[in-house]
Structure formats: structure tokens, C-alpha cells
N, C-alpha and C positions, 0 to 999 in steps of 0.2 A: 575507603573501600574501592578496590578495583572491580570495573564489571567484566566480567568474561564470557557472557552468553550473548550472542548475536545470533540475528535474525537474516539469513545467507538468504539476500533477494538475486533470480534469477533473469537474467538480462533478453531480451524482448528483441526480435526482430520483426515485429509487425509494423509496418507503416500508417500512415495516417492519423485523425485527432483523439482518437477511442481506442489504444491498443490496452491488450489483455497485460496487468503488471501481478507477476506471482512472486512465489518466497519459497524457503524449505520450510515444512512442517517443524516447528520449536515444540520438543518435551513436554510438558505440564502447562502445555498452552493451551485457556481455552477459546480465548478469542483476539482478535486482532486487530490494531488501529494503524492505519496508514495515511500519511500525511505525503499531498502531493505541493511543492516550493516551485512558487515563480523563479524567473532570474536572477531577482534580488533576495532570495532565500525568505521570504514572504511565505507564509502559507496560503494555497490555492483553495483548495480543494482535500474533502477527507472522506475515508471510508473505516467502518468498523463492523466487523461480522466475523464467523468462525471459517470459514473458507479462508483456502493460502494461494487467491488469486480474484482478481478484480478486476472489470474492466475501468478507463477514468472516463467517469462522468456517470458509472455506475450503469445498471442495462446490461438484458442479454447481446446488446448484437450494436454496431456499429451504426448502425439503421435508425434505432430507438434515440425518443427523442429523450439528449442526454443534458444533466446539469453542468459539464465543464466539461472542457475539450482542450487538448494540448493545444496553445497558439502562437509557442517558443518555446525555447530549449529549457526541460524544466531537469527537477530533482524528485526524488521521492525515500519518505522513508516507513519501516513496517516496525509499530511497539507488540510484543506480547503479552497479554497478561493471562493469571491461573483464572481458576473459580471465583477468585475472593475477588477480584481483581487488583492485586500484586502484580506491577513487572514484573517478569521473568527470563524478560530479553529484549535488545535494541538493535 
């Protein structure tokens, strides 16, 4: 089976260890998991919620005290899932 729905993340120019990481809203999505990768492709750090935007380390505001912080050049990536929780995009 080929997948053909992706999950169109929107690119950031905020600086600093806390920036905002968003995505397009996906179809029959009800909620979302986001996987942030060290340098070695390692997983860091993860969020899941229905919002198509996140700060890393989670937290309103750069200020708040956060659980991860960019500390090198990372990756990230955003799953969707429906109701059921079914992928329905990567």
C-alpha cells in the first residue's frame, strides 16, 4: 500500500531553544503526535494534542519552565490520527 497523505509542516523562523513548531490542519484528523529527533535521528522529545502547533518543551511562552529545549540541530516530525485513533497521515 502506498501512503499518500501527509502531514504539510510549516517552517519556523523563530529563534531560540522554545520555538513555536506548526503543521496544516489534515482532513479527519482528530488529534496529533509529534516526534522531535536528536542529531542521531533518536527521538527527543514528544507532543500529542489536538492543536496544529506546539511550542518544544511544551508551555505557553518561552519563559515557562520547559521539559526540552532545542540544544543542536534537530528534526521533527507530525502523525495524525481520526477518532478511532487510525493514522490518517504522516
Amino acid at each position: 500500500e502506498t501512503w499518500d497523505r501527509h502531514v504539510v509542516l510549516a517552517a519556523t523562523t523563530e529563534t531560540g531553544s522554545h520555538p513555536t513548531l506548526s503543521w496544516q490542519p489534515v482532513d479527519g484528523a482528530a488529534s496529533y503526535w509529534l516526534v522531535l529527533h536528536d542529531a542521531d535521528g533518536r527521538p527527543y522529545w514528544a507532543w500529542t494534542g489536538t492543536e496544529t502547533n506546539t511550542r518544544v518543551g511544551g508551555g505557553d511562552s518561552p519563559d515557562t519552565n520547559q521539559t526540552a529545549a532545542l540544544h543542536e540541530e534537530m528534526t521533527w516530525s507530525v502523525a495524525a490520527f481520526d477518532g478511532e485513533g487510525s493514522l490518517v497521515a504522516l
